[in-house]
C-alpha positions in Angstrom: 80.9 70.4 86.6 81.6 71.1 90.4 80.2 72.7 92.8 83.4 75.6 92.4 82.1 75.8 88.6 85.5 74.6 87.5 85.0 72.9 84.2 88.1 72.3 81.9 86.1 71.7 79.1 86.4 74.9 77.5 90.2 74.3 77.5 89.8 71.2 75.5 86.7 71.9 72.9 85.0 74.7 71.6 81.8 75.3 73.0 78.1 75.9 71.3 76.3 78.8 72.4 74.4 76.8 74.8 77.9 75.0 76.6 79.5 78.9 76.8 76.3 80.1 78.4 76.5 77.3 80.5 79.9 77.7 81.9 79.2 81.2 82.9 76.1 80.5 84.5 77.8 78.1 87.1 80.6 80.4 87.7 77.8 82.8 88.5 75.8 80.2 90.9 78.9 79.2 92.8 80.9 82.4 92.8 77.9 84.9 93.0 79.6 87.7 94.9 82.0 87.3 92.4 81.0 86.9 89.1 78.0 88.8 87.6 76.3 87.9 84.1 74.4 90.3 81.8 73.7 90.4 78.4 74.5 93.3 76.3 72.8 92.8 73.7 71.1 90.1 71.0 71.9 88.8 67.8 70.0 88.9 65.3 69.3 85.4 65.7 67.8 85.6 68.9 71.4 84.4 71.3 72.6 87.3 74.2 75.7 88.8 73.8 77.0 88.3 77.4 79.5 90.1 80.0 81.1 88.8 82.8 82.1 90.8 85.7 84.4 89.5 88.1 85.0 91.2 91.5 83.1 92.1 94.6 80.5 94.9 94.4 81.1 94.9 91.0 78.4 98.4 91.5 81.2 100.0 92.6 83.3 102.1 90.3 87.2 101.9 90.2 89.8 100.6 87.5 88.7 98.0 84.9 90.0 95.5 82.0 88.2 94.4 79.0 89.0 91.2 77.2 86.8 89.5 74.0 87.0 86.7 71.5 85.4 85.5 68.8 84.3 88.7 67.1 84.7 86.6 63.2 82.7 83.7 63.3 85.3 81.0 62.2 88.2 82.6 65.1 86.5 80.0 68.1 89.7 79.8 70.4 89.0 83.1 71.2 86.0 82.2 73.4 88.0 79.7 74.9 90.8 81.9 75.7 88.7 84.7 77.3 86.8 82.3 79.4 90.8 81.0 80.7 91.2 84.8 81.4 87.8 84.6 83.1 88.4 81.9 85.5 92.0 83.1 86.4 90.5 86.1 87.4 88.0 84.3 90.1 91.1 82.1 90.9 92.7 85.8 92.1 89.8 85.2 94.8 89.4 81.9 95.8 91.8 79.2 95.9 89.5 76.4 95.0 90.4 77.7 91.6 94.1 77.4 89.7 96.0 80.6 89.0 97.7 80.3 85.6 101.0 81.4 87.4 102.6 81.9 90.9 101.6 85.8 91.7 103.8 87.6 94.6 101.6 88.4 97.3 101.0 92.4 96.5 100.4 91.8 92.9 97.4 89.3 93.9 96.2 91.6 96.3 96.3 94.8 94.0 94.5 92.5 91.1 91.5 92.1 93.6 90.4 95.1 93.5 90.0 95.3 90.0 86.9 94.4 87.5 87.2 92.2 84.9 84.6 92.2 81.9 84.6 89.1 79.6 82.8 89.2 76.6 83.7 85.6 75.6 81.8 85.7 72.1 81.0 88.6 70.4 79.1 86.9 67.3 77.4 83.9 68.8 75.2 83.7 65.7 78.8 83.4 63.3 80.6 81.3 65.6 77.4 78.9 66.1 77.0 78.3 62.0 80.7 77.3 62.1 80.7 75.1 64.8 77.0 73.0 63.2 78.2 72.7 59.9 81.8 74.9 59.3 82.1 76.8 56.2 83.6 80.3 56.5 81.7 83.0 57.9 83.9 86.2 58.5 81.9 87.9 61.3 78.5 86.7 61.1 76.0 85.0 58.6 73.9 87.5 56.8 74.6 89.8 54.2 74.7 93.7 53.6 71.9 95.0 52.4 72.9 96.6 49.1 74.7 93.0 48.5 71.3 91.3 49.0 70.4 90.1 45.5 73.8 89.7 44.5 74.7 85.9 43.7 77.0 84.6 46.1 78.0 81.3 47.6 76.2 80.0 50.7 77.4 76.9 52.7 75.4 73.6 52.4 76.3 70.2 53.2 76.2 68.1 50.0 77.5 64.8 50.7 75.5 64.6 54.2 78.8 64.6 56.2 77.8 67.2 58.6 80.9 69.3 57.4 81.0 71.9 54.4 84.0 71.8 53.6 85.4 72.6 49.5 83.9 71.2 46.1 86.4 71.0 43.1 85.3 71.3 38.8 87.2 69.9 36.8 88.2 72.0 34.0 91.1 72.8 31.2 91.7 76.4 32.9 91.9 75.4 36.2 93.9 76.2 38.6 94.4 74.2 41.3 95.5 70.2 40.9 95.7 67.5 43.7 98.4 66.7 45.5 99.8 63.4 44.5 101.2 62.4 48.0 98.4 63.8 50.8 94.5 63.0 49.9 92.4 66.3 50.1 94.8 68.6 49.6 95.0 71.0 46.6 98.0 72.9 45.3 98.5 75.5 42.9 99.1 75.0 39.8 102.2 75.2 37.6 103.0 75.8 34.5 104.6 72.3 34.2 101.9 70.1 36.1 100.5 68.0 33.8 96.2 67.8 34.1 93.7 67.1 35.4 92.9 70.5 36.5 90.5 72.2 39.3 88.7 75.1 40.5 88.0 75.3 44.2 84.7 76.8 45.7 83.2 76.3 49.1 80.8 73.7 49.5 77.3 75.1 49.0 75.0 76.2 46.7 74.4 79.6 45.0 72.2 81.8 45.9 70.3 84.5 42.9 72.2 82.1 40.4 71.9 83.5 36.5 72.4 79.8 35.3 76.1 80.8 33.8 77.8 83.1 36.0 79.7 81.0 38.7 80.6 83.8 41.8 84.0 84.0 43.0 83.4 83.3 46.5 83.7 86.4 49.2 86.2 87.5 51.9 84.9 90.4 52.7 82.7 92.0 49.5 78.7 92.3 50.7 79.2 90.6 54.6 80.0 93.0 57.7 82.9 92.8 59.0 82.4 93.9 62.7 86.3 94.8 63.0 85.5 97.4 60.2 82.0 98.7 62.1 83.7 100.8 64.4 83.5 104.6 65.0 87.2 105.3 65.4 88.4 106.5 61.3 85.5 104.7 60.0 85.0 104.9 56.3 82.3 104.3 54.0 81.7 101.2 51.4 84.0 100.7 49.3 86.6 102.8 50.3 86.4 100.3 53.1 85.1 97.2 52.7 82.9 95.4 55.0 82.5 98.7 56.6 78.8 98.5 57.3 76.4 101.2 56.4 77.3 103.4 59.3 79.5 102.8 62.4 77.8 100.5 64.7 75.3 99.8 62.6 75.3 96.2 63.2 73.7 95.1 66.6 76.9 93.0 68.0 78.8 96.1 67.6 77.0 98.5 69.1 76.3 96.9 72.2 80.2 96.5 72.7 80.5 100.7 71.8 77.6 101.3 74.1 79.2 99.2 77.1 82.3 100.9 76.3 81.0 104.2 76.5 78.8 103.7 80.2 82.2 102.3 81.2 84.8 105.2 81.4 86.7 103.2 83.9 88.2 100.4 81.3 92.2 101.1 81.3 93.4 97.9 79.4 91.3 95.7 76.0 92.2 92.6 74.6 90.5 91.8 71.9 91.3 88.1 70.5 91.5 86.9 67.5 93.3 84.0 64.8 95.2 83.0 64.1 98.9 83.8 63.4 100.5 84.0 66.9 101.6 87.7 67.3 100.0 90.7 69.3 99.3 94.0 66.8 99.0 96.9 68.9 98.0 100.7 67.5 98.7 102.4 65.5 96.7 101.4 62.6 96.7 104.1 60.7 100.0 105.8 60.6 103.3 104.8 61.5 105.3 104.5 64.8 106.9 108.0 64.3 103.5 110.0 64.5 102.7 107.9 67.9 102.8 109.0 71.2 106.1 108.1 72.3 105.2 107.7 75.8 102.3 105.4 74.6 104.7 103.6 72.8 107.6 102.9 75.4 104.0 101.4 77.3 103.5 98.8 74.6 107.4 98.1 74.5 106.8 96.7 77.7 103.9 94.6 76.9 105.9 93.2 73.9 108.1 91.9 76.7 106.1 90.8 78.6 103.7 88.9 75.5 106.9 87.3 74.0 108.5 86.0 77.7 104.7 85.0 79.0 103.5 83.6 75.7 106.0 83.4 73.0 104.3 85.6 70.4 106.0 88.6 69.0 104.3 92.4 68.9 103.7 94.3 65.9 102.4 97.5 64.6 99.4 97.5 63.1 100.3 100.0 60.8 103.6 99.0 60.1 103.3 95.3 59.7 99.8 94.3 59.6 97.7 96.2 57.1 96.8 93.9 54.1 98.5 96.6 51.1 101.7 98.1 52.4 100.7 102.2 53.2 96.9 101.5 53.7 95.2 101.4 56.7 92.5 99.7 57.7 89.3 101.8 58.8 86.7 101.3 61.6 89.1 99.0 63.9 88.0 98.2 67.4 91.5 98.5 69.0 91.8 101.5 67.3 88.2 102.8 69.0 89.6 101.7 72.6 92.9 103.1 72.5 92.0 106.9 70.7 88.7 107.0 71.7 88.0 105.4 75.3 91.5 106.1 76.5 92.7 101.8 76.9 96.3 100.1 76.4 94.7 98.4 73.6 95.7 95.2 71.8 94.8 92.6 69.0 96.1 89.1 69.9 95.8 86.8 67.1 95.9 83.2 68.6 97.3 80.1 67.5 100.9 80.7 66.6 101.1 78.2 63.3 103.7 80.2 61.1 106.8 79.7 64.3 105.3 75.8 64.5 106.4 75.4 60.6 109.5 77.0 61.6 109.1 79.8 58.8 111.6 82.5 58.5 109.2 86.1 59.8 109.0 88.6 56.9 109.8 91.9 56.5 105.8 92.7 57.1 104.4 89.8 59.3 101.4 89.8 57.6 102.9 88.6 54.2 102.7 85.1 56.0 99.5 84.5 55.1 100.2 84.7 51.5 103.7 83.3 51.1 103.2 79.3 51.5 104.7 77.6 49.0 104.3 74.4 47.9 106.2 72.5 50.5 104.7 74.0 53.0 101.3 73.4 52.4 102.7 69.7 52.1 104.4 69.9 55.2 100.6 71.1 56.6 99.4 67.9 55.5 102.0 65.6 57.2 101.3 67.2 60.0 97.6 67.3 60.0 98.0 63.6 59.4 100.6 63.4 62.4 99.7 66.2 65.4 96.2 66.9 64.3 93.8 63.9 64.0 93.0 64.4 60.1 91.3 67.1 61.0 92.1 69.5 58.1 92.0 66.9 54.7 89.5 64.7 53.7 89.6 63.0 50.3 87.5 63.9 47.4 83.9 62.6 46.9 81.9 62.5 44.0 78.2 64.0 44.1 75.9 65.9 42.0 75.3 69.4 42.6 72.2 70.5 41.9 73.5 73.6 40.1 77.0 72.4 38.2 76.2 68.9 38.0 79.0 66.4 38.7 81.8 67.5 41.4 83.8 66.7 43.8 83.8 67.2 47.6 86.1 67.1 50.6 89.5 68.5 51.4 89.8 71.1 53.7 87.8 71.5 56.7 90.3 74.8 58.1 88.4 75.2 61.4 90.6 73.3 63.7 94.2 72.8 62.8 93.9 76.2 60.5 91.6 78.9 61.6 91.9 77.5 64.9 94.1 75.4 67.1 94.0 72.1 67.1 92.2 71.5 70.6 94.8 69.4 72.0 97.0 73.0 71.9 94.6 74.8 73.7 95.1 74.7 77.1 98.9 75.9 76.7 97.1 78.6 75.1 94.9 79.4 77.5 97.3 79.5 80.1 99.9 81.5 78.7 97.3 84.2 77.7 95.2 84.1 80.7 99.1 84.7 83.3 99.5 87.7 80.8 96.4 89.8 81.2 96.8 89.2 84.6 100.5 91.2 84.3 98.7 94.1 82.3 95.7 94.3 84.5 98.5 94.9 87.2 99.2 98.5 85.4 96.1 100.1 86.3 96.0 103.2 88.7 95.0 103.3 92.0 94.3 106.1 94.2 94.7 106.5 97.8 94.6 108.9 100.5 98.4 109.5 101.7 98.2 112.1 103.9 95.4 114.4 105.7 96.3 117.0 108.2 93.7 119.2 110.4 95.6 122.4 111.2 94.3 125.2 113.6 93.9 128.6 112.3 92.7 130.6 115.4 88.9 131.7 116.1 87.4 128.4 115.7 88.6 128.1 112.0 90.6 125.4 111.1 92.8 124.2 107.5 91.6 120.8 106.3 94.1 119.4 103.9 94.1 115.8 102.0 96.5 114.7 100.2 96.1 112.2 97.1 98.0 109.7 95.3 98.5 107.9 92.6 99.8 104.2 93.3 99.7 102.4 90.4 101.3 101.9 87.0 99.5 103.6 84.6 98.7 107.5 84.8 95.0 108.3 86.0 94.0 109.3 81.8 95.5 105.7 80.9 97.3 106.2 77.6 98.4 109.6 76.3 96.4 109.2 72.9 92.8 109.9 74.6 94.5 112.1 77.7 92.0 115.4 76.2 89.0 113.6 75.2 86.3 115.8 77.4 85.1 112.6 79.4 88.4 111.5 80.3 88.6 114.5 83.5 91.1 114.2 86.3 90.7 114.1 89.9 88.6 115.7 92.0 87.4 116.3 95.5 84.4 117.2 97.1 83.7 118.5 100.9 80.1 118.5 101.8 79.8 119.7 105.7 77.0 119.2 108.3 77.1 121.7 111.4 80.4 123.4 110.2 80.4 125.5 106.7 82.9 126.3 104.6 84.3 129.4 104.5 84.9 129.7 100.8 81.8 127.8 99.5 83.0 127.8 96.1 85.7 125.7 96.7 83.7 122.9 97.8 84.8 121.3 94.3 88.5 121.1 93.5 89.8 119.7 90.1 93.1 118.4 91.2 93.9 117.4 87.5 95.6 114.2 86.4 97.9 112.1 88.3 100.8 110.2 86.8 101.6 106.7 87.3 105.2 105.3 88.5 105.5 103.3 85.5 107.1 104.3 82.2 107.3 101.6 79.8 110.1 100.4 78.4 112.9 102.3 76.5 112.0 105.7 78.5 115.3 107.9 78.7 114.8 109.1 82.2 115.7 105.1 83.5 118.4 104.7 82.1 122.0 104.8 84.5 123.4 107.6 83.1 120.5 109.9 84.4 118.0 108.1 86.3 115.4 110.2 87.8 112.1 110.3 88.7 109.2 112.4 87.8 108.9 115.1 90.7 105.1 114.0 92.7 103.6 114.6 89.9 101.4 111.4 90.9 100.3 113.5 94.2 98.1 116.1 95.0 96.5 118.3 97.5 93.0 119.3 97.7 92.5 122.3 101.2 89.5 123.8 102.6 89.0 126.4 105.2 86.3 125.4 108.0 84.1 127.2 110.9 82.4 126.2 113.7 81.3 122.8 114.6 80.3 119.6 112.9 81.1 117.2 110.0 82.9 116.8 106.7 82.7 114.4 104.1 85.2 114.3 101.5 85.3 112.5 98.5 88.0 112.1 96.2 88.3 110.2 92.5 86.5 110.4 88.9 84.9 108.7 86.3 87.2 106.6 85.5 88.8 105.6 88.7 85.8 105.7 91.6 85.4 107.3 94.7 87.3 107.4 98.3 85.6 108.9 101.3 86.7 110.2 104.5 85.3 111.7 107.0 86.2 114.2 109.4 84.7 115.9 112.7 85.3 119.5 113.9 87.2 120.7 115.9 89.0 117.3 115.7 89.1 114.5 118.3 92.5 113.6 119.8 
């Protein structure tokens, strides 16, 4: 690694707890008043949940983005990803590092005054079993409590490979058989396919076994799933499962809810996931016709933008990505930043495998994950063999378990190729995602003074009046759905005097309200050329105090979520 802390690694290979912590730690020693590391938190295995900042005085308060990865354990491109987005924004500051694209001048300039937090890997403890031994692990690897003495299976290497990938039974009512043409792979069955017959479990042992009862393995049933732990809509086990006994109840979780909440300036989240290349945006929980429609013409625009900048469509996550038609999912962390803390929030499942087969999109995109047929799960297999190493298929080894006897093991090893890009595709990845947070971190607000005027009134009294604006995209509240939430206040500006006093004291504190952005999304009525008009100044305002005598006033204008500006200003004023 260089003295810069440019590393590419993370581009080409997925990095162990140690290697992430690494890389962050050098960007910190040769960027540090740039980049600022803490830990949010710890897993319950003992590894820190870390946050970058990037930007100077990163102490001081104005418009923010969020991005993290790697929330499920298997879904490790994620971490890479967020670290590209990581060092693109240092590149905005030095040019000893590359920008994923050309920026015009303004836009690189406006970008540097915003923070960037990077939480590259929000379950370090899931993400670490997959990467020492694979296996799937949906966010982390421990159970729910109430599941506890339930048998279940847990991943162990049997054949000393270093891998746990899938042992097959043979049995007369199975229902899987091997694929005569691709070693490893395992198709299901037909009611013409002659035997031998298998059934498929993960590679492990069980745990609480009765001696008869063979578990079917879990997806979700007795594990936490930390997109499900959230307080937005959060329900209860069963009615949602891997809900968690209470919202933020697990550790990982809560520290992202309680950084979230001591961080009221956040205006834009990524959260990152795979695989399936395709953004799913709110809502989650009801259709596009109960949705802000001012929200939504913002979103239209980031759809553009995510299908010219990376290729991957945007769906609703109501519409097109809940697993049964009509059902929404319940405790969603996009769902808790966009309703709740006031962000253009946005899932971005990585790894766009589905358009690389060249499958027709459904009506729902999330029926792709259950529509292969046979051919294409043979075409996988060609192309494992031909674009991705072997990776994925292994064939079939026979070992004793010490539960079930004799078995087989091998095939698939999902983990990269599947669950994940095969690392040779990451750095396209990386690149095209890292360019495009960089266009949505360009929305933010900004406020500036536009105008101030000291008028004389007669008698030694003079008007003070200073005018605020609103200069960038996005209105001051960020999206409409959180506009009324009670920490999500306007503007305001404060006079404080020394020698001079006010002559109406109570005014000393104005609330100048919200202040509107000059962006609109895309689709908005009031662009188009048969009526194009703008919105009035409704991004300005006007805060006016009365003064006596002589001396000083400090004014200071902004609010929790968009910092401070201050001005001074002497009485009776200096020409």
């Amino acid at each position: 690694m260089g003295r810069d802390g440019h590393d590419s690694r993370f581009r080409h290979r997925y990095l162990s707890h140690h290697a992430l912590t690494h890389q962050l730690k050098a960007w910190v020693q040769a960027y540090p008043e740039l980049a600022h590391l803490q830990s949010i938190g710890v897993s319950p295995e003992g590894r820190e949940i870390w946050v970058l900042t990037i930007g100077p005085e990163p102490e001081r308060k104005r418009p923010a983005v969020w991005v993290d990865g790697n929330m499920h354990g298997t879904e490790l491109a994620g971490s890479s990803v967020a670290l590209a987005v990581a060092e693109a924004a240092l590149a905005l500051h030095t040019h000893a590092l590359p920008l994923p694209d050309e920026l015009p001048e303004h836009v690189r300039r406006f970008l540097q005054d915003v923070l960037f937090y990077v939480c590259p890997r929000i379950s370090p403890d899931g993400a670490e079993q997959v990467l020492r031994q694979g296996g799937f692990v949906r966010s982390a690897p421990r159970r729910s409590p109430e599941a506890a003495e339930r048998p279940y299976w847990r991943a162990h290497d049997l054949d000393g490979d270093g891998r746990c990938r899938y042992l097959r039974v043979r049995d007369e009512a199975g229902d899987f058989i091997a694929s005569p043409d691709a070693p490893g792979l395992m198709l299901p069955r037909r009611v013409e396919d002659p035997p031998p017959y298998w059934r498929l479990y993960p590679e492990g042992v069980i745990e609480h076994w009765d001696g008869e009862t063979i578990p079917e393995p879990e997806w979700l049933e007795g594990v936490p799933d930390f997109n499900r732990n959230f307080p937005w809509s959060w329900r209860p086990e069963p009615e949602q499962v891997g809900a968690g006994p209470y919202p933020g109840s697990e550790p990982e979780t809560r520290a992202v809810i309680d950084f979230a909440v001591a961080h009221p300036t956040l205006y834009a989240w990524l959260n990152l996931h795979t695989f399936g290349g395709v953004f799913i945006r709110p809502l989650i929980d009801a259709p596009d016709s109960r949705m802000d429609q001012q929200d939504l013409a913002l979103y239209r625009q980031l759809a553009e933008w995510g299908r010219a900048q990376v290729g991957y469509p945007t769906v609703s996550g109501f519409e097109e990505f809940t697993y049964q038609p009509d059902t929404p999912l319940h405790g969603d962390l996009i769902e808790f930043a966009y309703h709740q803390r006031g962000c253009l929030a946005q899932v971005c499942e990585l790894w766009d495998l589905f358009q690389r087969m060249d499958r027709p999109r459904p009506k729902r995109f999330v029926e792709h994950y259950a529509a292969l047929d046979r051919e294409d799960m043979e075409w996988l297999a060609r192309w494992d063999r031909e674009h991705n190493r072997g990776r994925l298929y292994q064939p079939w080894q026979a070992v004793r378990h010490p539960q079930l006897g004799e078995v087989e093991v091998g095939g698939l090893d999902p983990v990269a190729g599947l669950w994940n890009p095969p690392p040779e595709a990451l750095p396209a990845i990386c690149q095209g995602i890292a360019g495009y947070w960089l266009r949505v971190a360009a929305m933010l607000p900004r406020l500036a003074i536009a105008d101030t005027r000291c008028t004389p009134l007669g008698e030694g009294h003079w008007e003070l009046r200073v005018r605020v604006e609103n200069r960038g995209y996005l209105p001051t509240h960020g999206v409409n759905a959180a506009r009324e939430r009670p920490w999500n206040t306007g503007v305001e500006a404060h006079a404080s005097v020394t020698g001079c006093r006010l002559q109406h004291p109570g005014q000393a504190r104005q609330s100048l309200g919200h202040l509107a952005g000059w962006g609109r999304g895309l689709g908005e009525a009031s662009q188009m050329p048969w009526f194009q008009r703008s919105g009035g100044n409704a991004h300005q305002a006007t805060a006016r105090w009365i003064l006596q005598g002589e001396g000083e006033v400090r004014v200071h204008l902004g609010g929790p979520r968009l910092g401070r500006l201050t001005r001074t200003f002497t009485f009776p004023p200096r020409c």
